[in-house]
N, C-alpha and C positions, 0 to 999 in steps of 0.2 A: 486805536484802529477806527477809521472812520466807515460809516454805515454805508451801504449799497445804495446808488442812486434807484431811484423809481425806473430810469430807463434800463441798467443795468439787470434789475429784477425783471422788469418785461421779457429782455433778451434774453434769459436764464432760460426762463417757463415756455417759453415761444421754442426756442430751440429742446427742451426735455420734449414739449407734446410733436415736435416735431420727428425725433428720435424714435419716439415711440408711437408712430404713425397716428394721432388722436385728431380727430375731425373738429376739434375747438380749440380756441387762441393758444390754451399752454395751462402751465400744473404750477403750485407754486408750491412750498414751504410754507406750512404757518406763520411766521417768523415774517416771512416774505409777503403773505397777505395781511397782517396786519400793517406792514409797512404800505403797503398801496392805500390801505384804507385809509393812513394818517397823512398820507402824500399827492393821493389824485381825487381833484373834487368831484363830489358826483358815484368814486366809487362804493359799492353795495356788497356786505358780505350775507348770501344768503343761507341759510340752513335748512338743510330739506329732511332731517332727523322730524321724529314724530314730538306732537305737542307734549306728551310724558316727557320724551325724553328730552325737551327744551327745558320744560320745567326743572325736574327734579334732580335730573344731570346737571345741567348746566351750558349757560348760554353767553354768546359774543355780547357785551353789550352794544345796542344801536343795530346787531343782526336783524333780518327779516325772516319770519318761518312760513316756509312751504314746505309743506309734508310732500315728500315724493312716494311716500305710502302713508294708506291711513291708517287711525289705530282705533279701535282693539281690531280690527280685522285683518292687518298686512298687507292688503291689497295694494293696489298703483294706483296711486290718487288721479282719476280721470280727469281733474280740474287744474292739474298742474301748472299748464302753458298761461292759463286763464288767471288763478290766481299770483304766478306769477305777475304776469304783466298787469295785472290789478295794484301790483303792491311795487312792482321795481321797472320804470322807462328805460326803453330802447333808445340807450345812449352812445358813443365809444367809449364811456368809461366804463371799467372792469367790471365785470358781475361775476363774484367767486361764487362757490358752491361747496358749503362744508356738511357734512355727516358724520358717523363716530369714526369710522376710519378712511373714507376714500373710495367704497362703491357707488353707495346713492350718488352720493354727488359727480360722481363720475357721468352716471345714469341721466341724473339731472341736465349736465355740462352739455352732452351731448343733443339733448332735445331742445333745450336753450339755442345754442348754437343751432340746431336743422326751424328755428322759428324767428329767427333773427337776432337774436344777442351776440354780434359777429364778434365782440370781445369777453366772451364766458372763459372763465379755468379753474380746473378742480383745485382743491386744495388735499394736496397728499397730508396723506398721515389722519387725516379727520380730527376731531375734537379730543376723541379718548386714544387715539393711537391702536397698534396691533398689540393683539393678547399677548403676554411675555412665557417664558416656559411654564407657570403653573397657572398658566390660562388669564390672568386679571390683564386688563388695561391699565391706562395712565401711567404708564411705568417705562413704554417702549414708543416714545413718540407722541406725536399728537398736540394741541393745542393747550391742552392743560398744561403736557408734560414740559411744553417748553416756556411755561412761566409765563404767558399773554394774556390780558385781561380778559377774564370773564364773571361770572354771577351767576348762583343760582336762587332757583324760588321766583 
C-alpha cells in the first residue's frame, strides 16, 4: 500500500476542520502529522502540554514546547502568542498543535490562527489519546498508541 501524498493529507484535514466548522487550516491524525513533518520543509510540530508533562511523559522528538497553560498553577499561559512566535516563524508551512488528547491544542490552534499562523491544525487524538473504559490512556489513540517516534526524559 503506498503512503498518502503530503497534498492528499492537507485535503484530508482542510476538509475534516471544514466539516466541523474550525476557524484554522484543518485536524490531522497523528499518523498524518508526522508525515507532514517528514515531507514539508519548514514544517513545526508544536506541544503546548506543560513542561512536566514534556518531560516525564514524553515528547515528539525535534517538537517545540509552549505551554498553553502554566504549571504548577493551571492557568493560561499569557505569553503564548509571544513565545510562540519566539520559537516558531510565520511561514505557510504547517504549525501542528499537539497536547495529551486534542483540547489544548485545539485552544492553542485557534489563537495561532486569530495571530497569523494562516496554516495551523490540531492534531486529533493528542499524544496519550482518550482515556479507555477503566480510565488509563495510551491505549485508545493518540500518538504513542500509534507507534510514532517519541522520547522521554
Amino acid at each position: 500500500m503506498q503512503p498518502d501524498s503530503v497534498n492528499d493529507i492537507l485535503v484530508r484535514a482542510k476538509e475534516r476542520a471544514k466539516q466541523m466548522n474550525l476557524p484554522y487550516a484543518g485536524t490531522l491524525l497523528p499518523s498524518e502529522a508526522q508525515a507532514l513533518l517528514e515531507g514539508v520543509p519548514g514544517a513545526k510540530l508544536v506541544d503546548v502540554r506543560t513542561q512536566p508533562e514534556w518531560e516525564y511523559v514524553g515528547h515528539v522528538p525535534g517538537s517545540v514546547l509552549v505551554e498553553w497553560n502554566t504549571y504548577p498553577a493551571g492557568q493560561r499561559n499569557q505569553q503564548f502568542l509571544q513565545e510562540l512566535a519566539s520559537q516558531v516563524p510565520k511561514t505557510d508551512a504547517p504549525v501542528m498543535f499537539l497536547c495529551r488528547s486534542g483540547a489544548r491544542s485545539h485552544q492553542a490552534a485557534v489563537a495561532a490562527t486569530h495571530s497569523g499562523y494562516t496554516n495551523s491544525f490540531n492534531i486529533l487524538e493528542g499524544f496519550e489519546g482518550d482515556k479507555d473504559a477503566n480510565g488509563h490512556r495510551n491505549s485508545v489513540g493518540g500518538w504513542r498508541f500509534a507507534g510514532l517516534p517519541w522520547i522521554q526524559g
